[in-house]
N, CA, C, O and CB atoms as a CASP TS submission, in Angstrom:
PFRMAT TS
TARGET T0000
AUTHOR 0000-0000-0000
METHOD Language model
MODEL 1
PARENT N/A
ATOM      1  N   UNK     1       0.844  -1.177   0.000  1.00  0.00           N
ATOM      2  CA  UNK     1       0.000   0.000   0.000  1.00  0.00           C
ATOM      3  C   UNK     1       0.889   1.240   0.000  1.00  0.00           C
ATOM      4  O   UNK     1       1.571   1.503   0.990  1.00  0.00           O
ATOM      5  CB  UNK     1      -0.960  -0.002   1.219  1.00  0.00           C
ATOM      6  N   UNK     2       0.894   2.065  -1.175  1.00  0.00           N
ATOM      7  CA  UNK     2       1.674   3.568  -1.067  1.00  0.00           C
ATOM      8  C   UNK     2       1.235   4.342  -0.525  1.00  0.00           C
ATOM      9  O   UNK     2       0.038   4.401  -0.804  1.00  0.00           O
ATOM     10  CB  UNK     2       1.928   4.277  -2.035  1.00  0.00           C
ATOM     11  N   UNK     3       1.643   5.360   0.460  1.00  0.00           N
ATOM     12  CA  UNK     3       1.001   6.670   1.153  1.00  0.00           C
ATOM     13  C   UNK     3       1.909   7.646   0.508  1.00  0.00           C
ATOM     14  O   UNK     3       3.132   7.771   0.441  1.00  0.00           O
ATOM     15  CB  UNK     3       1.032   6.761   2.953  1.00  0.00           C
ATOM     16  N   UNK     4       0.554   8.501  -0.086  1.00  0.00           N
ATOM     17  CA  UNK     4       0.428   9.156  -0.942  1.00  0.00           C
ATOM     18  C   UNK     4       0.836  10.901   0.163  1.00  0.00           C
ATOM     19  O   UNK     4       0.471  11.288   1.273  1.00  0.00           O
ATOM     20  CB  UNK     4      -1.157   8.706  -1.743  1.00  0.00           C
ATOM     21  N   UNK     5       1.690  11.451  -0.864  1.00  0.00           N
ATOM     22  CA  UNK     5       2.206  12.711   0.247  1.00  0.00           C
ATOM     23  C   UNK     5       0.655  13.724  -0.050  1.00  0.00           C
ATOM     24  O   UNK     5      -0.113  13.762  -1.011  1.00  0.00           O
ATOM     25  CB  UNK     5       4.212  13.794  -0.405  1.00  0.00           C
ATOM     26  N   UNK     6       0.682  14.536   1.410  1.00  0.00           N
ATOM     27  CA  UNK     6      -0.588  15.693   1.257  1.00  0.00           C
ATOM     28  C   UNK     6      -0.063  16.298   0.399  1.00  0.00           C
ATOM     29  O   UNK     6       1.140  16.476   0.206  1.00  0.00           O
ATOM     30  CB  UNK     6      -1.070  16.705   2.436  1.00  0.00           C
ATOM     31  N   UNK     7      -1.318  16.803  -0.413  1.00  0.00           N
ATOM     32  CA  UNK     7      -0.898  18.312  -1.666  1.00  0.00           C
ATOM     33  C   UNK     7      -0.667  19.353  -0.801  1.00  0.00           C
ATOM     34  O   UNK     7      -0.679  19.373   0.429  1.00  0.00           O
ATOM     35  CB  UNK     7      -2.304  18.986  -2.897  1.00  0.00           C
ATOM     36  N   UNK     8      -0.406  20.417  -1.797  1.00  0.00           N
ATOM     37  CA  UNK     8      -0.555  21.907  -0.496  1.00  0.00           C
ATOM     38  C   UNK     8      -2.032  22.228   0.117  1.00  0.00           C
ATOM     39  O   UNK     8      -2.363  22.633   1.231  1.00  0.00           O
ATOM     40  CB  UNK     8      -0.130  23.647  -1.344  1.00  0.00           C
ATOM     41  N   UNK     9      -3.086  21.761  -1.487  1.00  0.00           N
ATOM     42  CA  UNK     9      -3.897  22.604  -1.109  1.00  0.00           C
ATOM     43  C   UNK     9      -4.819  21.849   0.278  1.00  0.00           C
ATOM     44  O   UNK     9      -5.428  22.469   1.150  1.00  0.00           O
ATOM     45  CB  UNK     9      -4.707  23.038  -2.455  1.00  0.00           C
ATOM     46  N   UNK    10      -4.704  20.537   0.161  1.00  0.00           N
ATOM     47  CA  UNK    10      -5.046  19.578   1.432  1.00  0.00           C
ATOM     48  C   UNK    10      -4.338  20.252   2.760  1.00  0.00           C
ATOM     49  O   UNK    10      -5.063  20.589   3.696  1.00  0.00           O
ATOM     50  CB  UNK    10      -4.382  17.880   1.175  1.00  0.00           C
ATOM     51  N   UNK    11      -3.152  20.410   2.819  1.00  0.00           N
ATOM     52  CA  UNK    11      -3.060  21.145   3.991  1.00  0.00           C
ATOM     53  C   UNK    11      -3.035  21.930   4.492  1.00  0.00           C
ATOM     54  O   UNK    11      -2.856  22.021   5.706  1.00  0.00           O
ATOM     55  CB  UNK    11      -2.699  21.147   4.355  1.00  0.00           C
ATOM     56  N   UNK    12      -3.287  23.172   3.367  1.00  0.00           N
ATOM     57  CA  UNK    12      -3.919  24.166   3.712  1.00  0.00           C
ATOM     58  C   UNK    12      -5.821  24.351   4.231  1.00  0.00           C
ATOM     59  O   UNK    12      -6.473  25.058   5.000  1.00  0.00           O
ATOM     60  CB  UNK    12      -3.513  24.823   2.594  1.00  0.00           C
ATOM     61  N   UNK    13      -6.038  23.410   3.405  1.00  0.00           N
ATOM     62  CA  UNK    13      -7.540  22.898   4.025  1.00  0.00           C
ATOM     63  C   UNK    13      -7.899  22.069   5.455  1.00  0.00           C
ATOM     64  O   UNK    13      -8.965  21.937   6.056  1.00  0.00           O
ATOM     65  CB  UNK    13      -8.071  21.932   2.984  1.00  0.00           C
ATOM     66  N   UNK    14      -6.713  21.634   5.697  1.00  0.00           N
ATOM     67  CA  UNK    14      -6.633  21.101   7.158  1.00  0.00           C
ATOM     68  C   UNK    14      -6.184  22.045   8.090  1.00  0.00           C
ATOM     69  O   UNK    14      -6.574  21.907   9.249  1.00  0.00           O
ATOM     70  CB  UNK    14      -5.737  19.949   7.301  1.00  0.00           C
ATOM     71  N   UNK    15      -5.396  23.032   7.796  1.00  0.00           N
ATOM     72  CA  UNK    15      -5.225  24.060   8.561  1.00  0.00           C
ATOM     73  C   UNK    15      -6.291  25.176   8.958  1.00  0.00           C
ATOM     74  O   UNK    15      -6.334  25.727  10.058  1.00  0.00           O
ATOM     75  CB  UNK    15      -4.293  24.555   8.031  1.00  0.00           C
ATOM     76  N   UNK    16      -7.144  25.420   7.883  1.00  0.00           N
ATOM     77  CA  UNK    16      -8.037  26.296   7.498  1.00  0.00           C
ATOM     78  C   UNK    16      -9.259  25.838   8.553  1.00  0.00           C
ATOM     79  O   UNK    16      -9.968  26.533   9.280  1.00  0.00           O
ATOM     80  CB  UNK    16      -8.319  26.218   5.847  1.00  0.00           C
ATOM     81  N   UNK    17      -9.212  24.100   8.303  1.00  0.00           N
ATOM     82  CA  UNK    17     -10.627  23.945   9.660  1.00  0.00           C
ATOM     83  C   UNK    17      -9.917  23.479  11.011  1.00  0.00           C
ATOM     84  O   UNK    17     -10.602  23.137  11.976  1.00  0.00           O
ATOM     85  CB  UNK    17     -12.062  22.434   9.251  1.00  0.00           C
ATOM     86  N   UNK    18      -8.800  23.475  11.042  1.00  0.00           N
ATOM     87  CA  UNK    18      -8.238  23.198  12.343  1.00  0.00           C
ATOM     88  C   UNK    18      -8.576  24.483  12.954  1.00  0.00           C
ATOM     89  O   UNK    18      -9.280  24.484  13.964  1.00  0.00           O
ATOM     90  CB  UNK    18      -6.664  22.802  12.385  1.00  0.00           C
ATOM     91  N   UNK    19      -8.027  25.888  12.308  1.00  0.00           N
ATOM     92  CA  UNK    19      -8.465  27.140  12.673  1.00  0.00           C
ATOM     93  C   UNK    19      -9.903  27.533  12.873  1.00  0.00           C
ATOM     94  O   UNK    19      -9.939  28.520  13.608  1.00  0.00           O
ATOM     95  CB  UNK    19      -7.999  27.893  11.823  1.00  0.00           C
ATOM     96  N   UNK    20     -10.923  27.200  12.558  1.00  0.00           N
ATOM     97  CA  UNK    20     -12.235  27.245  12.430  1.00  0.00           C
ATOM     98  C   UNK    20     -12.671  26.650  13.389  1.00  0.00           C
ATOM     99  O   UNK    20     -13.113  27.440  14.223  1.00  0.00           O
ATOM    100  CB  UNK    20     -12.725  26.827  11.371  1.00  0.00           C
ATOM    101  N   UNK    21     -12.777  25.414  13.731  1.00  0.00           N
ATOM    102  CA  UNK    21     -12.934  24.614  14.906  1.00  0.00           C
ATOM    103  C   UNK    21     -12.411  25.186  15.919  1.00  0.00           C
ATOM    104  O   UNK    21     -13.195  25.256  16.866  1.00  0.00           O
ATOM    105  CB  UNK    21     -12.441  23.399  14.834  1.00  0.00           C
ATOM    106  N   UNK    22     -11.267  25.682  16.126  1.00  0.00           N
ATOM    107  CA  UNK    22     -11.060  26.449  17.537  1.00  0.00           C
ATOM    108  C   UNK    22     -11.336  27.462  18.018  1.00  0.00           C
ATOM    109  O   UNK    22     -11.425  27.789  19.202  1.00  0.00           O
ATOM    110  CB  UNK    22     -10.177  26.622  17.832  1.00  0.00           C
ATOM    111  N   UNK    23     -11.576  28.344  16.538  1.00  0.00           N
ATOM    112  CA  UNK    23     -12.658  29.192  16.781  1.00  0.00           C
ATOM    113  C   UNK    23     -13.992  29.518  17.247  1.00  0.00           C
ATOM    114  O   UNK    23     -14.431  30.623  17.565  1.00  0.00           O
ATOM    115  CB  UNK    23     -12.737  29.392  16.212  1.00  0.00           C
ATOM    116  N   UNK    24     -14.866  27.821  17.237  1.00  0.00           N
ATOM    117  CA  UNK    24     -15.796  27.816  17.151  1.00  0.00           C
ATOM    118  C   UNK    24     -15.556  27.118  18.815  1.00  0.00           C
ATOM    119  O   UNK    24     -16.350  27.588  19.630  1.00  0.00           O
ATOM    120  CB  UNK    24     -16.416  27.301  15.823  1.00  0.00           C
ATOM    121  N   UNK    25     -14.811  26.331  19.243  1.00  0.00           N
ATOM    122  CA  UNK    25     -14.383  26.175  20.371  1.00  0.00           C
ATOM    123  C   UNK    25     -14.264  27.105  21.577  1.00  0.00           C
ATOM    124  O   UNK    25     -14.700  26.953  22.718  1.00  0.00           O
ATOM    125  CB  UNK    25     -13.483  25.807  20.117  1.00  0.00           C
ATOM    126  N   UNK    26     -13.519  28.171  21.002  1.00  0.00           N
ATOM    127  CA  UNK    26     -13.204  29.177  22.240  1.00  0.00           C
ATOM    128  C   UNK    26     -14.385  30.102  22.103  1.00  0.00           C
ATOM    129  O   UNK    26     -14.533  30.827  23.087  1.00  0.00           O
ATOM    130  CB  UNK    26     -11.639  30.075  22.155  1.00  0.00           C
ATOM    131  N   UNK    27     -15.246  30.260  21.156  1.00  0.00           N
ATOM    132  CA  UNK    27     -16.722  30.886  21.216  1.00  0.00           C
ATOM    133  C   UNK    27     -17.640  29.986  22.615  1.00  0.00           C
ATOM    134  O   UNK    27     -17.835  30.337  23.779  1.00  0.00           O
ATOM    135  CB  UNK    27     -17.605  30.557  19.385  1.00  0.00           C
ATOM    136  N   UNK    28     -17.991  28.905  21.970  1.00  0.00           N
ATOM    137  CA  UNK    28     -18.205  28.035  22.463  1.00  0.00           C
ATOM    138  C   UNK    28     -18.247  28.249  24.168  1.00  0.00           C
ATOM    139  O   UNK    28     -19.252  28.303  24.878  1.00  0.00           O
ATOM    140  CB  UNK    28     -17.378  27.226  21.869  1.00  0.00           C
ATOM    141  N   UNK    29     -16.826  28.349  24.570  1.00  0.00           N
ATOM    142  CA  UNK    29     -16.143  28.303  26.067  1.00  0.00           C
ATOM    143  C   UNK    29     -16.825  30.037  26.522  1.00  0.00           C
ATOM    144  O   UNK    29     -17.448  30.267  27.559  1.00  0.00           O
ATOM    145  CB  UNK    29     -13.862  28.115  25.999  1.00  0.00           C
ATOM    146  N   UNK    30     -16.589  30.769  25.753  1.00  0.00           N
ATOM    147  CA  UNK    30     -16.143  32.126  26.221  1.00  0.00           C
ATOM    148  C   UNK    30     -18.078  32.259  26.788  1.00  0.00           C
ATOM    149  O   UNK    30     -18.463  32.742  27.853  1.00  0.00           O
ATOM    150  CB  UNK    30     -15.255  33.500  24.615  1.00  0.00           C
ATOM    151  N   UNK    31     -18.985  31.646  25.647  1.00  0.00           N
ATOM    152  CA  UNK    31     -20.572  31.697  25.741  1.00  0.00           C
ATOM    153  C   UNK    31     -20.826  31.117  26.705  1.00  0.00           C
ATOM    154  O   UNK    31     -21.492  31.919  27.359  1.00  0.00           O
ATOM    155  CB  UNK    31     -21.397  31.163  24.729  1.00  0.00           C
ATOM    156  N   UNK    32     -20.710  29.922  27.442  1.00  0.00           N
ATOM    157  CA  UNK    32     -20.313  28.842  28.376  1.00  0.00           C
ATOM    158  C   UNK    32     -20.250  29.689  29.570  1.00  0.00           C
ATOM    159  O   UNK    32     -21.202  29.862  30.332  1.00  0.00           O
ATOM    160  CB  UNK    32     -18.909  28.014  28.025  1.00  0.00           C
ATOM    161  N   UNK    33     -19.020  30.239  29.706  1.00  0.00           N
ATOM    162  CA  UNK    33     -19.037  31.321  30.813  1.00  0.00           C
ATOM    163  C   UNK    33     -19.643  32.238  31.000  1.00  0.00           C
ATOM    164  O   UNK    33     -19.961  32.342  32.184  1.00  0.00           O
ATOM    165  CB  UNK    33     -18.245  31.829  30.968  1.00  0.00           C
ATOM    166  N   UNK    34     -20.124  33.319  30.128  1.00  0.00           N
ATOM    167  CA  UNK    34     -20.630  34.284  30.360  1.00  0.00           C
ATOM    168  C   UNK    34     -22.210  33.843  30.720  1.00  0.00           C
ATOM    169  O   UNK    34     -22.713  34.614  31.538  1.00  0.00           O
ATOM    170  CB  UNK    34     -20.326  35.178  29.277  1.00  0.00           C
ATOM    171  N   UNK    35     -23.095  32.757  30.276  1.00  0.00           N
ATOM    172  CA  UNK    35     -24.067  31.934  30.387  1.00  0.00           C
ATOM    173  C   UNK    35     -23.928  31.671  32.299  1.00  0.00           C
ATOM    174  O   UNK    35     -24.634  32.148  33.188  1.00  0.00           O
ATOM    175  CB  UNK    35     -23.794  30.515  29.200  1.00  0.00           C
ATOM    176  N   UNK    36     -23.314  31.190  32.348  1.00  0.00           N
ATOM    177  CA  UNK    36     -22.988  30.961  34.006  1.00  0.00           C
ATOM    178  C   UNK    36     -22.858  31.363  34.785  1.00  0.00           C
ATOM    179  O   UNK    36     -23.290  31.021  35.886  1.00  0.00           O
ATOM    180  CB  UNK    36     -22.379  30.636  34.433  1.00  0.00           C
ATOM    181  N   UNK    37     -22.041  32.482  34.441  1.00  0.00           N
ATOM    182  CA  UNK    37     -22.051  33.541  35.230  1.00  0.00           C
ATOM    183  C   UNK    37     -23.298  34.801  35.592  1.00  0.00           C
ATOM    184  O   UNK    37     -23.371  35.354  36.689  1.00  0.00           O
ATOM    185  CB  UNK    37     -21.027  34.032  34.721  1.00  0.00           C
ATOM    186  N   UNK    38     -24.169  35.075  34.485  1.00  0.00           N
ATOM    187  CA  UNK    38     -25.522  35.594  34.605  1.00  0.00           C
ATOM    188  C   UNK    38     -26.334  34.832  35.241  1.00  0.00           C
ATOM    189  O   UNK    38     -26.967  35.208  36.228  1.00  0.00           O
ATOM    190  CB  UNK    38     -26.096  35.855  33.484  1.00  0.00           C
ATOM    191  N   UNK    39     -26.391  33.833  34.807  1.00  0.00           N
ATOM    192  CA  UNK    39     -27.298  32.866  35.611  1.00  0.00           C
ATOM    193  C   UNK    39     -26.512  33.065  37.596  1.00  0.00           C
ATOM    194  O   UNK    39     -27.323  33.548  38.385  1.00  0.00           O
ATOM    195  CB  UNK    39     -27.027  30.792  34.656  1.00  0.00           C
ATOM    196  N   UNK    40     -25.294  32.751  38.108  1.00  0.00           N
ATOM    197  CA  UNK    40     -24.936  33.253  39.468  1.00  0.00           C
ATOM    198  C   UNK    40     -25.662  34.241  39.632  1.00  0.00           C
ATOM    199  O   UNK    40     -26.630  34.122  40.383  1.00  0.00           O
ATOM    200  CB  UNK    40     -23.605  33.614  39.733  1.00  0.00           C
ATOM    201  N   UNK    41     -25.402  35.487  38.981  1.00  0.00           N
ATOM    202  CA  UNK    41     -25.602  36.956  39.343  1.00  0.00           C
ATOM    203  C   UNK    41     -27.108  37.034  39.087  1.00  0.00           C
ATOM    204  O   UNK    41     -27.368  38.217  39.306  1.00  0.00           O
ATOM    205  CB  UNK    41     -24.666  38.096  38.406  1.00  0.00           C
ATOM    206  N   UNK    42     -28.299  36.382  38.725  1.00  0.00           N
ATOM    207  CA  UNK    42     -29.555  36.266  38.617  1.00  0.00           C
ATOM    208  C   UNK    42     -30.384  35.550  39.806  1.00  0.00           C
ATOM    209  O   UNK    42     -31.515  35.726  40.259  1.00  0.00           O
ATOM    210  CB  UNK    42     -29.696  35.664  37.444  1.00  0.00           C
ATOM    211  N   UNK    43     -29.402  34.730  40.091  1.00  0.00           N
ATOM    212  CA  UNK    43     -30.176  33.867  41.113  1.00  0.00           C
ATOM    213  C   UNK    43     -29.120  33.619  42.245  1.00  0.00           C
ATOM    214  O   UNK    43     -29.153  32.546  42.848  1.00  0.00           O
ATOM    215  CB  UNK    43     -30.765  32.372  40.438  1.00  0.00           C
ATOM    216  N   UNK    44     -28.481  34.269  42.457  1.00  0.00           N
ATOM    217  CA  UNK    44     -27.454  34.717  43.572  1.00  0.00           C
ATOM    218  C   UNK    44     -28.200  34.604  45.120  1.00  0.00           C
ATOM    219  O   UNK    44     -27.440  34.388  46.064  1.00  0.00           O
ATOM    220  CB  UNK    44     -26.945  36.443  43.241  1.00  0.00           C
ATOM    221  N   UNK    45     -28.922  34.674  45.258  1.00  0.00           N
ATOM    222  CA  UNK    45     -29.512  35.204  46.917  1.00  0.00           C
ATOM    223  C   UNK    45     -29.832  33.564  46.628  1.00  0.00           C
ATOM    224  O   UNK    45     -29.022  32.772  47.109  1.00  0.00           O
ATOM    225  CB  UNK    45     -31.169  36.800  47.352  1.00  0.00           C
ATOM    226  N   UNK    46     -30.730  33.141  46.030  1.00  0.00           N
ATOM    227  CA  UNK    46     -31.328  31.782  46.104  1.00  0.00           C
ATOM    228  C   UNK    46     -30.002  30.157  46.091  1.00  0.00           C
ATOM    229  O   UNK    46     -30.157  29.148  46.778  1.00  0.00           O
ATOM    230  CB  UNK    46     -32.465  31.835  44.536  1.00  0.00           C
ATOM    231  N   UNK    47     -28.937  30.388  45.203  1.00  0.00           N
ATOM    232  CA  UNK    47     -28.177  29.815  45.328  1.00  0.00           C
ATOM    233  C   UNK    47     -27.359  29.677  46.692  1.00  0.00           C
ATOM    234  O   UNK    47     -26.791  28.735  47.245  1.00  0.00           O
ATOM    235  CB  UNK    47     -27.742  30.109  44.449  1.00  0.00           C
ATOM    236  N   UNK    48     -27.573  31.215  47.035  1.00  0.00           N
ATOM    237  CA  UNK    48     -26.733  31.009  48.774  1.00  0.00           C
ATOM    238  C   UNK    48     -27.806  30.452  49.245  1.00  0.00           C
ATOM    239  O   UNK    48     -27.720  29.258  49.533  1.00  0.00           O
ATOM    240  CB  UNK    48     -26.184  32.511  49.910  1.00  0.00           C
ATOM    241  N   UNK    49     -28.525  30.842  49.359  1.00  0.00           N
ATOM    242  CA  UNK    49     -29.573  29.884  50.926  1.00  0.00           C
ATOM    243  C   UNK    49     -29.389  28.775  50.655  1.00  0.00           C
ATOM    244  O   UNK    49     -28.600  28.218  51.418  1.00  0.00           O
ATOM    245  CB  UNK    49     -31.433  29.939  51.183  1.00  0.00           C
ATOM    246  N   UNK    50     -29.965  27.901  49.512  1.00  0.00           N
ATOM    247  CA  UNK    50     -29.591  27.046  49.302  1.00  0.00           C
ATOM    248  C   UNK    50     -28.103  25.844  49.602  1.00  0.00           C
ATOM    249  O   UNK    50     -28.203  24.617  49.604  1.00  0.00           O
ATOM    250  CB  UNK    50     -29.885  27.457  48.540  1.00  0.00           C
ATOM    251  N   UNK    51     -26.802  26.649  49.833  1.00  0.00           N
ATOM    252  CA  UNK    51     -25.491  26.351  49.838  1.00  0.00           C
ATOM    253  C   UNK    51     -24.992  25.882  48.465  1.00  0.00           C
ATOM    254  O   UNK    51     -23.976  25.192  48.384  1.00  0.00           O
ATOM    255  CB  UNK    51     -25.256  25.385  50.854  1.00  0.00           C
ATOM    256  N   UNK    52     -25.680  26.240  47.411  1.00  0.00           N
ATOM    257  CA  UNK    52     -25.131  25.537  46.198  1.00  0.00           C
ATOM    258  C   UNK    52     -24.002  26.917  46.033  1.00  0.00           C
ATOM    259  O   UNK    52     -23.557  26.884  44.885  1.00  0.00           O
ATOM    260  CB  UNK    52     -26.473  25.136  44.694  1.00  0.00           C
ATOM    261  N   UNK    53     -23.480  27.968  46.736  1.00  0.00           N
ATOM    262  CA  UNK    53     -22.421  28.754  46.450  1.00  0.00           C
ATOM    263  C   UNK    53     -22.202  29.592  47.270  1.00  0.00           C
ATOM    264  O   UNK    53     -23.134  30.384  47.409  1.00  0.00           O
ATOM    265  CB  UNK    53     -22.454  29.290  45.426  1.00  0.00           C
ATOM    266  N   UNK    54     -21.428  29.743  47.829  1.00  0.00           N
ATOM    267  CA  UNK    54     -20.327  30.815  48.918  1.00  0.00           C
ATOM    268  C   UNK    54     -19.585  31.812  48.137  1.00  0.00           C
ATOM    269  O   UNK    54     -18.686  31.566  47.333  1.00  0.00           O
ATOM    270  CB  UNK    54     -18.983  29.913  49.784  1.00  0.00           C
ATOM    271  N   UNK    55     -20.319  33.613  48.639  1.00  0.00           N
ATOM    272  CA  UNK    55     -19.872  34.068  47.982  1.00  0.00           C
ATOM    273  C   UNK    55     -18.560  34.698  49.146  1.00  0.00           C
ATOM    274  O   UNK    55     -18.574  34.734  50.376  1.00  0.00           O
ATOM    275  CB  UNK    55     -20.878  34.793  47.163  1.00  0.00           C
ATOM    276  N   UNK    56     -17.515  35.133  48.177  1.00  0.00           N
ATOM    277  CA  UNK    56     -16.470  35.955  49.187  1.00  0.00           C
ATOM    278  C   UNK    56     -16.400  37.175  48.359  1.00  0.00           C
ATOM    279  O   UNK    56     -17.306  37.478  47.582  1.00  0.00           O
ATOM    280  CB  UNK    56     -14.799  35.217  49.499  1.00  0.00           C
ATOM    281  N   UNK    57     -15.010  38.086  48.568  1.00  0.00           N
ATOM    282  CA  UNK    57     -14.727  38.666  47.930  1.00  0.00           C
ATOM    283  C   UNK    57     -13.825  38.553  46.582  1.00  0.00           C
ATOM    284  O   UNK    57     -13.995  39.230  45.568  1.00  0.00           O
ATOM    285  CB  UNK    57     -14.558  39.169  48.619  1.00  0.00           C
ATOM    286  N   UNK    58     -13.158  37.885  46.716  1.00  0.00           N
ATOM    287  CA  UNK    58     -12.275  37.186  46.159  1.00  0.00           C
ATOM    288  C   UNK    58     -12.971  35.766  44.765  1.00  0.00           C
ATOM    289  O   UNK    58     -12.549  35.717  43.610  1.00  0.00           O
ATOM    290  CB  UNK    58     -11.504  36.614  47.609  1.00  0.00           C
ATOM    291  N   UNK    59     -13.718  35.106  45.170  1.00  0.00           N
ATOM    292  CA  UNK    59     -14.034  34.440  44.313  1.00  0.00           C
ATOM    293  C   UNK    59     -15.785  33.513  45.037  1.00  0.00           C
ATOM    294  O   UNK    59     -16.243  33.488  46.179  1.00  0.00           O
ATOM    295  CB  UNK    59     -12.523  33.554  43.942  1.00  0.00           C
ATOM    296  N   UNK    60     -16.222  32.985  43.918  1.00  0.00           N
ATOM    297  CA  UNK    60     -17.906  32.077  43.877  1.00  0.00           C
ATOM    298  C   UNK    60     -16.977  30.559  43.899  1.00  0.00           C
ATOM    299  O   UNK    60     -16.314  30.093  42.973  1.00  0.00           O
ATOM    300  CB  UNK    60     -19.317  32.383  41.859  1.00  0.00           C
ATOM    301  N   UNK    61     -17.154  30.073  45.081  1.00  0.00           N
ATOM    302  CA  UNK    61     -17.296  28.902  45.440  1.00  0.00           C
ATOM    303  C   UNK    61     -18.386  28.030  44.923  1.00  0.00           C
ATOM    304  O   UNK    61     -19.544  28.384  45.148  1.00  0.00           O
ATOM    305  CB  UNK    61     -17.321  28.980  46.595  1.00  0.00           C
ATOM    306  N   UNK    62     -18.130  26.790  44.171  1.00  0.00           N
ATOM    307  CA  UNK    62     -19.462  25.953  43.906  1.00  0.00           C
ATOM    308  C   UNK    62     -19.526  24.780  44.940  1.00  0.00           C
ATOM    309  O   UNK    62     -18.469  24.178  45.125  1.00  0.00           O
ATOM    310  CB  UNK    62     -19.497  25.299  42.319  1.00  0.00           C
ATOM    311  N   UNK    63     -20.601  24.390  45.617  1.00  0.00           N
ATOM    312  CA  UNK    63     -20.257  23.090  46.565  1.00  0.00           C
ATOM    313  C   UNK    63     -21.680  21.958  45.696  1.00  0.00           C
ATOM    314  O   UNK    63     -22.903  22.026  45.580  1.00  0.00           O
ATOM    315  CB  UNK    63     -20.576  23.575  48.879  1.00  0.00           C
ATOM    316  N   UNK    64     -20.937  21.315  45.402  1.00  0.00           N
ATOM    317  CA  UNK    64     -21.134  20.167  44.222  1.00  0.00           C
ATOM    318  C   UNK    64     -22.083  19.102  44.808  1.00  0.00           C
ATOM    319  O   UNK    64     -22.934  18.535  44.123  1.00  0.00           O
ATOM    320  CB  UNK    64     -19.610  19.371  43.746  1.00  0.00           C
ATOM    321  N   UNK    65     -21.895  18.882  46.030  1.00  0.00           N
ATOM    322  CA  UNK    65     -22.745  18.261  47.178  1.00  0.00           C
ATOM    323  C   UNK    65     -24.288  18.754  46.940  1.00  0.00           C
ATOM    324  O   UNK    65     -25.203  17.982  46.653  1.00  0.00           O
ATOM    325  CB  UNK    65     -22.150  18.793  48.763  1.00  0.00           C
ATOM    326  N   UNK    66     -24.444  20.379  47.130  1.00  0.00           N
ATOM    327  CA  UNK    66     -25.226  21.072  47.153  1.00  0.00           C
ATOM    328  C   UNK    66     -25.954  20.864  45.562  1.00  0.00           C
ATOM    329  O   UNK    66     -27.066  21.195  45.151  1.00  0.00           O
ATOM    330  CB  UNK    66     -24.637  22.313  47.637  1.00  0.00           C
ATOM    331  N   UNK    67     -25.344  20.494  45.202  1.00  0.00           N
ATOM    332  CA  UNK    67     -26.259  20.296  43.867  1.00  0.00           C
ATOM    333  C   UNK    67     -26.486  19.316  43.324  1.00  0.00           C
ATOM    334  O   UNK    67     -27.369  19.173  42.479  1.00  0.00           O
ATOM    335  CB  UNK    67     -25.956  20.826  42.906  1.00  0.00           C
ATOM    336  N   UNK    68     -25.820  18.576  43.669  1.00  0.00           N
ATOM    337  CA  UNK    68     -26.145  17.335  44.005  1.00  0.00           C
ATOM    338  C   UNK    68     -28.017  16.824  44.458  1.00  0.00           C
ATOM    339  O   UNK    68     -28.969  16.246  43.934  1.00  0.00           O
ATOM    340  CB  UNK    68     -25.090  17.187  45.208  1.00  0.00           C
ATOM    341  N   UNK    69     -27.701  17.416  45.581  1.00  0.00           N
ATOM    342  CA  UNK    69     -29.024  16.942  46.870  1.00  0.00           C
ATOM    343  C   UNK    69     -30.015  17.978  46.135  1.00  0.00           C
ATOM    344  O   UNK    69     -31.159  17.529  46.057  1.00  0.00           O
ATOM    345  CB  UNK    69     -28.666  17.423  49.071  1.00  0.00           C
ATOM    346  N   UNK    70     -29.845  19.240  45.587  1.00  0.00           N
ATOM    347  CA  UNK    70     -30.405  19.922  45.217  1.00  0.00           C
ATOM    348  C   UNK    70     -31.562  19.532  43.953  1.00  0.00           C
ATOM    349  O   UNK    70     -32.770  19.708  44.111  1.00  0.00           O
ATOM    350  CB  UNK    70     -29.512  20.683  45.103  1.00  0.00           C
ATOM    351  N   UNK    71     -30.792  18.828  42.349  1.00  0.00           N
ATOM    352  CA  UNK    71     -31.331  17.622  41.933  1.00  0.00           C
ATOM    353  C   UNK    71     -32.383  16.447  42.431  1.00  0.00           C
ATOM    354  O   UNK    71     -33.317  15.931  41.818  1.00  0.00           O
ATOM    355  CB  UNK    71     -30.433  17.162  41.798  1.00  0.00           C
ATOM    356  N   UNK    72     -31.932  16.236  43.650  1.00  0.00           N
ATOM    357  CA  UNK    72     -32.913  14.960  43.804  1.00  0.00           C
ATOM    358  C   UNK    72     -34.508  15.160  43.826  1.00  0.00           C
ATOM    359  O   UNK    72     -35.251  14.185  43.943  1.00  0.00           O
ATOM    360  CB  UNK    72     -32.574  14.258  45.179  1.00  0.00           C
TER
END
């Protein structure tokens, strides 16, 4: 069986959606967060009583437990 070398324009086409895909990746992530974070800052008072999050100054604690039991 011969393996046949990539053309240019093949790897420029593999480059082209390697770039695209990570694009669509770090969209993806960046939407992800900002999604999550509105949702905290929306329902913030209810998440603390609850314990599904400890707020400080410094950073939003998630306690996984809490959401857990929270689910059931």
């Amino acid at each position: 069986m011969e393996i046949k070398k990539p053309t240019k324009e093949m790897v420029n086409e593999a480059h082209r959606l390697a770039f695209f895909s990570s694009e669509i990746l770090s969209q993806n992530i960046l939407d992800s967060y900002e999604n999550t974070k509105s949702y905290i800052l929306r329902n913030q008072q209810e998440l603390t009583e609850q314990g599904v999050i400890s707020l400080s100054k410094r950073k939003v604690e998630v306690n996984q437990d809490a959401i857990k039991a929270r689910k059931k």
